[in-house]
C-alpha positions in Angstrom: -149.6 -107.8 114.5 -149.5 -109.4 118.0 -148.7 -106.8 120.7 -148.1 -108.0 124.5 -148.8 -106.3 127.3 -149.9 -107.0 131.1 -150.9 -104.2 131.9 -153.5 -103.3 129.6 -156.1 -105.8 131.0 -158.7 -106.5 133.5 -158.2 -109.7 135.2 -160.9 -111.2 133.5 -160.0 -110.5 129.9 -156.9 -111.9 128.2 -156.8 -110.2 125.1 -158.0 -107.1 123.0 -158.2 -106.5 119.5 -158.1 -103.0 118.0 -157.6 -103.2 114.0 -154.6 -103.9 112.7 -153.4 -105.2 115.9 -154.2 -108.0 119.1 -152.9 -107.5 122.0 -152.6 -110.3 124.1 -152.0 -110.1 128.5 -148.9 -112.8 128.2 -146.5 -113.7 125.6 -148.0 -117.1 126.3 -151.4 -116.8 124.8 -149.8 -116.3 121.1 -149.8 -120.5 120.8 -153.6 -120.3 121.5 -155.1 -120.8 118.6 -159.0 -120.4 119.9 -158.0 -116.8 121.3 -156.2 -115.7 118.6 -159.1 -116.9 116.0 -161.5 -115.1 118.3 -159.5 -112.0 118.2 -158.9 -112.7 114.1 -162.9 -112.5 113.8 -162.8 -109.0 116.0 -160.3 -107.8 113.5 -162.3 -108.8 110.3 -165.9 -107.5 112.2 -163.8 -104.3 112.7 -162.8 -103.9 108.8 -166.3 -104.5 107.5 -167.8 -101.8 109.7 -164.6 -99.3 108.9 -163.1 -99.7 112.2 -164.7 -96.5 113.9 -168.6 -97.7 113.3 -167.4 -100.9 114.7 -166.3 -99.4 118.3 -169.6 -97.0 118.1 -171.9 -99.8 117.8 -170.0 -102.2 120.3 -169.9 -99.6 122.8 -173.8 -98.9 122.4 -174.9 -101.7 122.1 -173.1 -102.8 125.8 -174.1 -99.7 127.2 -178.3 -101.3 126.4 -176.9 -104.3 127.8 -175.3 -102.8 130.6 -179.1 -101.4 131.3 -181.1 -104.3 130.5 -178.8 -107.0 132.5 -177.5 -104.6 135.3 -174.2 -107.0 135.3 -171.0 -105.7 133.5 -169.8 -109.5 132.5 -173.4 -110.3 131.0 -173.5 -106.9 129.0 -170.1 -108.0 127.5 -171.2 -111.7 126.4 -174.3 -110.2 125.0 -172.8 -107.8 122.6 -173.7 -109.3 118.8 -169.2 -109.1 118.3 -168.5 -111.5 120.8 -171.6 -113.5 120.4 -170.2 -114.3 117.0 -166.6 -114.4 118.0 -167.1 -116.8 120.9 -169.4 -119.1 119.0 -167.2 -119.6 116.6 -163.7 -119.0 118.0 -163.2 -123.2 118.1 -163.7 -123.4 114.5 -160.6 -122.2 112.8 -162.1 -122.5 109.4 -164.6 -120.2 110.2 -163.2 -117.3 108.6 -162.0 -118.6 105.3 -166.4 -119.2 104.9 -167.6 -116.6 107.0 -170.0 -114.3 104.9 -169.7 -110.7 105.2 -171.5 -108.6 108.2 -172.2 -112.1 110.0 -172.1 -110.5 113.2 -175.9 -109.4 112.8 -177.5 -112.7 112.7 -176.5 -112.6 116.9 -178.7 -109.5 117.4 
C-alpha cells in the first residue's frame, strides 16, 4: 500500500518502507518503477526476518557503520538491506528469483 507524505523525509531520501506499506515523499515517485522495486525488496527482507528482527538488525548494524565510517550517508549505503536493495532495484525481475534471506550474502 503506497502512502504519500512530504513530510516524513530527509531531503536526501525519497522513500521508506515499513511492512505492509511504502511511503513515498511525492505522489510523483509511484510511476518509478526502480524505487518502488527497491522499496518491494525492503518489504519482502522485512517479512522473512518477521518485521521487528528486520528493524533490530538494520538499526545495529548502521549504528557499526555509523562507528566504523564516521559519515551518516556511508553507514546507510553499507547496511547489508540496502546493499541488496540498491544492487538490484534496476532489475525488476529480481524478486520473482530472489532466494530467501539474500540479504546476507552483502555482509
Amino acid at each position: 500500500m503506497l502512502i504519500f507524505s512530504k513530510y516524513l523525509f530527509a531531503e536526501r531520501f525519497n522513500a521508506l518502507t515499513i511492512w505492509p506499506f511504502i511511503f513515498l515523499k511525492h505522489k510523483k515517485l509511484k510511476d518509478n518503477r526502480i524505487i518502488i522495486n527497491h522499496e518491494k525488496i525492503h518489504l519482502r527482507q522485512q517479512i522473512e526476518m518477521l518485521w521487528f528482527l528486520y528493524f533490530i538488525l538494520y538499526f545495529l548494524e548502521f549504528s557499526i557503520n555509523l562507528i566504523k565510517y564516521r559519515d551518516f550517508m556511508n553507514a546507510y549505503y553499507q547496511i547489508s538491506f540496502e546493499k541488496e536493495a540498491y544492487q538490484n532495484e534496476q532489475n525488476l525481475t529480481y524478486l520473482r528469483k530472489r532466494k530467501f534471506w539474500s540479504f546476507l550474502k552483502y555482509y
